[in-house]
C-alpha positions, 0 to 999 in steps of 0.5 A: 797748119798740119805737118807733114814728114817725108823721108826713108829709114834705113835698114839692113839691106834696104831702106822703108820709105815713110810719111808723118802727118799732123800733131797729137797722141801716136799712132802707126798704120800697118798696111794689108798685103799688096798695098802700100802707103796709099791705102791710108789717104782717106784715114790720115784726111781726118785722123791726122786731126787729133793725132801725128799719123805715121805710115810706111811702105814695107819692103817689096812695096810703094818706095821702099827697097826690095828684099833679096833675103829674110828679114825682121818685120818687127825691127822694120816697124821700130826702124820707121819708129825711131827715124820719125822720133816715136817712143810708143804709139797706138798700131792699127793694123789691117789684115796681115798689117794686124798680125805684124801689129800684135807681134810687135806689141808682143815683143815691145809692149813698152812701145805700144799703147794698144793695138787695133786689130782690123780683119787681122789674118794668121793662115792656118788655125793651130789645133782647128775647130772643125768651123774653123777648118771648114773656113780654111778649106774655103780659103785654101780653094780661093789662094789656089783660084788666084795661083792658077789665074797667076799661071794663065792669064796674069796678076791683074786676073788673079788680083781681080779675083783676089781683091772680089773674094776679100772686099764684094762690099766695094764700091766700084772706084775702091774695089778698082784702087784695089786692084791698081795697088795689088798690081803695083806691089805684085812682087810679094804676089809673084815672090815664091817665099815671102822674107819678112819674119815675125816671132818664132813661133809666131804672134798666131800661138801666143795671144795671151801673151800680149800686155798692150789692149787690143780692140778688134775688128771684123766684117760680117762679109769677110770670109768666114776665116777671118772672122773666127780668128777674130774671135780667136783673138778676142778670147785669148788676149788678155784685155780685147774688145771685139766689134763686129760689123756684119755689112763691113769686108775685108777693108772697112776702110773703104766698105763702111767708112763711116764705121771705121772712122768711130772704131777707130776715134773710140779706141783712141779715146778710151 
């Protein structure tokens, strides 16, 4: 019969509120921005099969506490690791979880196996391509869409048109999940400065740096952006794989199921 863990880890300030499932090699799911714990329902169906499946709300979302100041991204991840009893553990990252997922293992490279990176976003390109800063003019155009529709007509407006610019590969009832759970976590949507830190500078500057290998993921109908850093990523850590997946978007985990179920097996095993 599969285990299943429920309970809070504490923190400065707060408390990251976590689940473990199933028994097996360790893995950590990090979450995308203006999710929380229930993206990873269909994931931890199978995966908690062959593997003990921790995931967390991180602050300002799901259960978790809200954050009144600036706070360790990194040593949130080692507080639910710890609390479940983890010693090291694969991180499987989606999005901005794939940033806090590379900048962990930067920090404790002793406490991860390998990192699997998927549509990993870091914001603005240091010393850009002129394809890269074409992309991120592309993004700046759609960040400013949904602070405007923020200003005028709401967050289930600007998340609508957030979620429709990252994921068109949704299928209906995935695409309205998503915009359920950017709604329900939209306090990192409305907060002016976002809390969390990472490393200074950040994980973005220093790929090559990284010992744990890194397989990465990105979706041919991502924005262009993602994609590039994607192969940022690729050429400068020193043991990646890159998969590219051209029907995949921003959310693999729902737009090609399938695939992302054996990306993630193969990582595992390899």
């Amino acid at each position: 019969m599969r285990t299943v863990t429920k309970g809070f880890a504490d923190v400065p300030g707060g408390y990251l509120y976590y689940q473990q499932h199933g028994q097996g090699q360790d893995v950590l799911l990090l979450n995308a921005g203006l999710t929380d714990l229930r993206m990873w329902d269909t994931t931890v169906a199978w995966l908690a099969d062959i593997a003990r499946v921790t995931t967390f709300d991180y602050r300002d979302t799901g259960l978790s506490a809200q954050s009144d100041g600036p706070f360790s991204e990194l040593d949130d991840i080692a507080a639910v690791l710890d609390a479940v009893g983890v010693s090291r553990a694969t991180l499987v990252g989606v999005s901005d979880g794939g940033r806090q997922a590379l900048a962990f293992a930067h920090q404790h490279p002793d406490r991860v196996a390998k990192v699997c990176a998927v549509g990993a976003s870091f914001g603005e390109f240091p010393d850009p391509t002129a394809a890269e800063a074409a992309a991120r003019e592309k993004m700046r155009a759609h960040f400013a869409k949904v602070e405007e529709l923020l200003r005028t007509e709401g967050t289930r407006a600007a998340a609508t048109w957030d979620v429709d610019g990252w994921c068109p590969a949704l299928n209906p009832d995935d695409r309205r999940r998503l915009i359920g759970w950017a709604v329900a976590n939209d306090r990192i949507l409305l907060m002016e400065t976002a809390h969390g830190m990472e490393l200074d500078p950040p994980v973005k500057t220093r790929f090559a740096e990284i010992v744990p290998p890194i397989a990465v993921f990105t979706g041919g109908r991502d924005f262009d952006g993602t994609q590039l850093w994607a192969r940022r990523l690729a050429d400068q850590a020193k043991e990646a794989t890159l998969l590219v997946v051209p029907e995949a978007d921003h959310s693999p985990i729902f737009s090609v199921p399938e695939r992302f179920e054996r990306f993630l097996r193969d990582a595992l095993a390899a």
